[in-house]
Backbone as JSON Lines, residues from 0, in Angstrom:
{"i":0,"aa":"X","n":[0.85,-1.17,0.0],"ca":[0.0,0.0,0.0],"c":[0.89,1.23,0.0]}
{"i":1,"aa":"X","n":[0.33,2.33,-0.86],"ca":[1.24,3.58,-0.48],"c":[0.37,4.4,0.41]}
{"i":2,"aa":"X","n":[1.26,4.93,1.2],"ca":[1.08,6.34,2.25],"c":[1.57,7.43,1.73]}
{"i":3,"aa":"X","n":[0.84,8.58,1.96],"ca":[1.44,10.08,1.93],"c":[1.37,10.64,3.29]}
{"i":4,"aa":"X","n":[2.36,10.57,4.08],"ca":[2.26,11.74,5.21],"c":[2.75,12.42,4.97]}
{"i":5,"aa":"X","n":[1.45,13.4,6.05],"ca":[1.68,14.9,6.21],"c":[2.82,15.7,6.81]}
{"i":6,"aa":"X","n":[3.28,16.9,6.55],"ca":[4.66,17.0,6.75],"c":[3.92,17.93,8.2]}
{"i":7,"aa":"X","n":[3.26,17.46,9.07],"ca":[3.75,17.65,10.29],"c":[3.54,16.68,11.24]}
{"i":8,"aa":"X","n":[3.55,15.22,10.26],"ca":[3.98,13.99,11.01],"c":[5.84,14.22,11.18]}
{"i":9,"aa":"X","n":[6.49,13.52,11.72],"ca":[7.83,13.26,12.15],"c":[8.12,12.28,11.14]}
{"i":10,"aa":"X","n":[9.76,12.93,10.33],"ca":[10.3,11.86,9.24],"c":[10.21,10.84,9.31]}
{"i":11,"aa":"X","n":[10.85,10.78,10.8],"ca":[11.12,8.96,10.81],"c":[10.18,8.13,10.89]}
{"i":12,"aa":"X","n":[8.86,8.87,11.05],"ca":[7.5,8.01,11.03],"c":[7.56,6.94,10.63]}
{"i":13,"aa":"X","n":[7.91,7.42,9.04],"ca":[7.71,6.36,7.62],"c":[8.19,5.3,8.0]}
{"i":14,"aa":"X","n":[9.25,5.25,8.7],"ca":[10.12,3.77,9.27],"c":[8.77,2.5,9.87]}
{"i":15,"aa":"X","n":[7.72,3.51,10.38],"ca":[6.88,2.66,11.01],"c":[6.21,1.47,10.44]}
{"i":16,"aa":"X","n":[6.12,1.57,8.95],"ca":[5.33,0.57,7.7],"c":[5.88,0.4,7.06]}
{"i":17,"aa":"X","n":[7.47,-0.68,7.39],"ca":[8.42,-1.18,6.52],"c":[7.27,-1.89,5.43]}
{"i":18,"aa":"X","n":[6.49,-2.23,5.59],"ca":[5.81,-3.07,4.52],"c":[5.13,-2.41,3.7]}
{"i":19,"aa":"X","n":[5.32,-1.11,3.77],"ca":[4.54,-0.26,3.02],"c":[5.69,0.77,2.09]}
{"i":20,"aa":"X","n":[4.95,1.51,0.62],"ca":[5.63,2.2,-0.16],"c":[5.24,3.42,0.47]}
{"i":21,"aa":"X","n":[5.83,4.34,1.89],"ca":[5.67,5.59,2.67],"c":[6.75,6.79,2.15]}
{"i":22,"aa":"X","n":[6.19,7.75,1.35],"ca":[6.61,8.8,1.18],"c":[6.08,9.98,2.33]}
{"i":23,"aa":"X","n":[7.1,11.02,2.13],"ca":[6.24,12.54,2.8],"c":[5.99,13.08,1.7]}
{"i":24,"aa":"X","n":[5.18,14.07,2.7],"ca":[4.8,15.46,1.32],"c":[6.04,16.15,1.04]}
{"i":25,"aa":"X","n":[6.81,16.25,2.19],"ca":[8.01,16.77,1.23],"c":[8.83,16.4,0.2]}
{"i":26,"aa":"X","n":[8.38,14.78,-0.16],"ca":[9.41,14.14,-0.98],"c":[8.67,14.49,-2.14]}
{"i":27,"aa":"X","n":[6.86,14.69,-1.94],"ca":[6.38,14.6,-2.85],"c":[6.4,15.53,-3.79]}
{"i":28,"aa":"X","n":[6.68,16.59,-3.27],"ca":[7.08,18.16,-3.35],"c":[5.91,19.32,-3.2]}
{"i":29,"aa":"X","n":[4.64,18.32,-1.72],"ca":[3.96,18.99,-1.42],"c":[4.06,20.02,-0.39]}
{"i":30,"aa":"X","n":[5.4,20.21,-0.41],"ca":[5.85,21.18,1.32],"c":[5.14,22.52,1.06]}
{"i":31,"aa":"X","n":[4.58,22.54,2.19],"ca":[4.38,23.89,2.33],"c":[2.75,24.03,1.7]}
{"i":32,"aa":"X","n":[2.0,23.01,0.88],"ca":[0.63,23.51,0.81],"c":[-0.42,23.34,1.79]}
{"i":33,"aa":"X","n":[-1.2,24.28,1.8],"ca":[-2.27,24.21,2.2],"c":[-3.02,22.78,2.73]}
{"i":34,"aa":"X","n":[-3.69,21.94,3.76],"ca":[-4.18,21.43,4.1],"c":[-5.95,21.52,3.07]}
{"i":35,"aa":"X","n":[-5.96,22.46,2.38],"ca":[-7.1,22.45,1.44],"c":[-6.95,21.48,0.25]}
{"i":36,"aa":"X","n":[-6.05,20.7,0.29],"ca":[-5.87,19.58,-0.82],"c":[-7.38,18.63,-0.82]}
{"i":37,"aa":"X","n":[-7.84,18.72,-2.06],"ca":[-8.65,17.27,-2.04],"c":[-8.25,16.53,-2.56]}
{"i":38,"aa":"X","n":[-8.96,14.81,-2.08],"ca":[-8.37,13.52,-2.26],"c":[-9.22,12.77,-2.52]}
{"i":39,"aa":"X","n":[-9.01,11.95,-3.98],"ca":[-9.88,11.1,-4.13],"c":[-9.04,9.12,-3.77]}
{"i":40,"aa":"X","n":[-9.24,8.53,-2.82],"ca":[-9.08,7.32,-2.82],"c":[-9.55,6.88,-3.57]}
{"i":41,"aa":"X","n":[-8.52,5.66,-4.58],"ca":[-9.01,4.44,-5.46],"c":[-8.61,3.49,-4.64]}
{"i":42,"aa":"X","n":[-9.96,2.91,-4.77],"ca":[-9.73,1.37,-3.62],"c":[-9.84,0.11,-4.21]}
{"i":43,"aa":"X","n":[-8.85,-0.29,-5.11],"ca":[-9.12,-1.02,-6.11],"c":[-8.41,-2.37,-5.82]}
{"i":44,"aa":"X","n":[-8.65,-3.62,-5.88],"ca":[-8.02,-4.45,-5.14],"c":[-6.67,-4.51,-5.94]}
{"i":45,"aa":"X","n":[-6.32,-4.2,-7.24],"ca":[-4.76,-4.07,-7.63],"c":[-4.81,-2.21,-8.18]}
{"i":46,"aa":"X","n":[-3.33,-2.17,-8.82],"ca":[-3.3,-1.27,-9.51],"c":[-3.28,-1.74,-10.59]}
{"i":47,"aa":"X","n":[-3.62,-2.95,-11.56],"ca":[-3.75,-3.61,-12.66],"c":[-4.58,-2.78,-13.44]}
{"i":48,"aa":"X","n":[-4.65,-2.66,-14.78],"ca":[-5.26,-1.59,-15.61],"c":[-6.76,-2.58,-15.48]}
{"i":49,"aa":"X","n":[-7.33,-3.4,-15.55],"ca":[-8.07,-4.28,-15.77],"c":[-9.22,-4.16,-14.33]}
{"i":50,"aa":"X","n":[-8.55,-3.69,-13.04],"ca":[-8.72,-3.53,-11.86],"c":[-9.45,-2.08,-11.58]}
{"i":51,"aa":"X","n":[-8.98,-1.27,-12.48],"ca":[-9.22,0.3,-12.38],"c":[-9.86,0.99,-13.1]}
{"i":52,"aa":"X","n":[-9.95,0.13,-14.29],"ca":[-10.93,0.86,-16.23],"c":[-12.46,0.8,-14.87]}
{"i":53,"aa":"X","n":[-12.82,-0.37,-14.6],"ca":[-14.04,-0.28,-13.99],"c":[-14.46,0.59,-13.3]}
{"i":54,"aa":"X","n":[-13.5,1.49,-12.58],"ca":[-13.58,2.7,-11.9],"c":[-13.72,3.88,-12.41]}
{"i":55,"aa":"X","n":[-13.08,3.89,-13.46],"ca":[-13.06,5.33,-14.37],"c":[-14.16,6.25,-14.11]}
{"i":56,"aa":"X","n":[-15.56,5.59,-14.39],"ca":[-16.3,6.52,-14.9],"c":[-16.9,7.34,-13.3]}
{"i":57,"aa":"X","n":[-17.14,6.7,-11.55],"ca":[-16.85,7.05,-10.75],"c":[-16.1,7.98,-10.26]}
{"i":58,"aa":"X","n":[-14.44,7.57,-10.61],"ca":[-13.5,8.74,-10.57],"c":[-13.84,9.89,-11.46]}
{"i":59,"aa":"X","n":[-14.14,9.77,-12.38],"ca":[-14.58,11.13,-13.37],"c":[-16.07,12.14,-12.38]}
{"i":60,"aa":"X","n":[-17.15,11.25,-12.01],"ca":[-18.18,11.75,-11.55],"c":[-17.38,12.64,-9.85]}
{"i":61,"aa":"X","n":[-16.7,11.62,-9.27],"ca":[-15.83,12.04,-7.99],"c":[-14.85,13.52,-8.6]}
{"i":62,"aa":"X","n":[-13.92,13.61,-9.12],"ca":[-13.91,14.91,-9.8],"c":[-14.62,15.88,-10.04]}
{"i":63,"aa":"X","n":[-16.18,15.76,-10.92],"ca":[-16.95,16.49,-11.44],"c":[-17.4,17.41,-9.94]}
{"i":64,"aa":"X","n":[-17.33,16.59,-8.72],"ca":[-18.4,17.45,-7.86],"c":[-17.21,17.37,-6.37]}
{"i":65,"aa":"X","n":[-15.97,17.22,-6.75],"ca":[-14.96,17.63,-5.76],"c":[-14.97,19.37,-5.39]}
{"i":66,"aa":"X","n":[-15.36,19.27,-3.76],"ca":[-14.82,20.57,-3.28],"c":[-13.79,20.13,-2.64]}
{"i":67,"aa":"X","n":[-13.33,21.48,-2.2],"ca":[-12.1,21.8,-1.61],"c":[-11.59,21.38,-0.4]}
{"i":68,"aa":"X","n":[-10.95,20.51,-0.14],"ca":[-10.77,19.81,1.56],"c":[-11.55,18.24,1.43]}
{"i":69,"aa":"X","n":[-12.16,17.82,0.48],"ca":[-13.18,16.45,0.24],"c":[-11.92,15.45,0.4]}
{"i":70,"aa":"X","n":[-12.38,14.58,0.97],"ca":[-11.65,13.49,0.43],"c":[-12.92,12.32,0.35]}
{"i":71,"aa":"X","n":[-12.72,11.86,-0.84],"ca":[-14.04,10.68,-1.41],"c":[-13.58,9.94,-1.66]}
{"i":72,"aa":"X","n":[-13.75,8.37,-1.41],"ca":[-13.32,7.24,-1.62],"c":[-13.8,6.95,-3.22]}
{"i":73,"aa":"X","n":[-13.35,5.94,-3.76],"ca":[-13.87,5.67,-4.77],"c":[-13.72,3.89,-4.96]}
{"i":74,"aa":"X","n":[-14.11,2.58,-5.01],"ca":[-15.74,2.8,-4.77],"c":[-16.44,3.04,-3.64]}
{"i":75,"aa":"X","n":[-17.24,3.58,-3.0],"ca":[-17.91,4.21,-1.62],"c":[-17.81,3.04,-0.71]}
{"i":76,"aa":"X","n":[-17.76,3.36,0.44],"ca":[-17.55,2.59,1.34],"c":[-19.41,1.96,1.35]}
{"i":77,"aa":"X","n":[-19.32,0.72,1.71],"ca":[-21.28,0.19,2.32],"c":[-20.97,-0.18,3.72]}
């Protein structure tokens, strides 16, 4: 799984989920923005193209009606 922490978690955090692909925002070269980021989660059981086409048209509708600070899963949690 990948992580993005926030850069006012502590670097060495990332150490915490050796099993995980853990970047910061600073690596990401999000330093310094705003906490107004929106986020759409794909919760797709791979990143396989075959895994994610099915999602498309969701992610497009999740876009269409993103405000500012949202974070929306995509497909919705039941």
């Amino acid at each position: 799984m990948k992580i993005l922490l926030d850069e006012c978690l502590p670097l060495d955090f990332r150490h915490s989920f050796p099993e995980h692909d853990v970047h910061t925002f600073r690596w990401a070269g999000f330093k310094g923005k705003k906490n107004e980021m929106s986020i759409i989660i794909v919760a797709a059981p791979t990143n396989q193209l075959e895994d994610l086409l099915p999602l498309a048209n969701q992610i497009v509708e999740a876009l269409e009606t993103l405000k500012r600070g949202a974070v929306i899963r995509v497909p919705e949690s039941e």
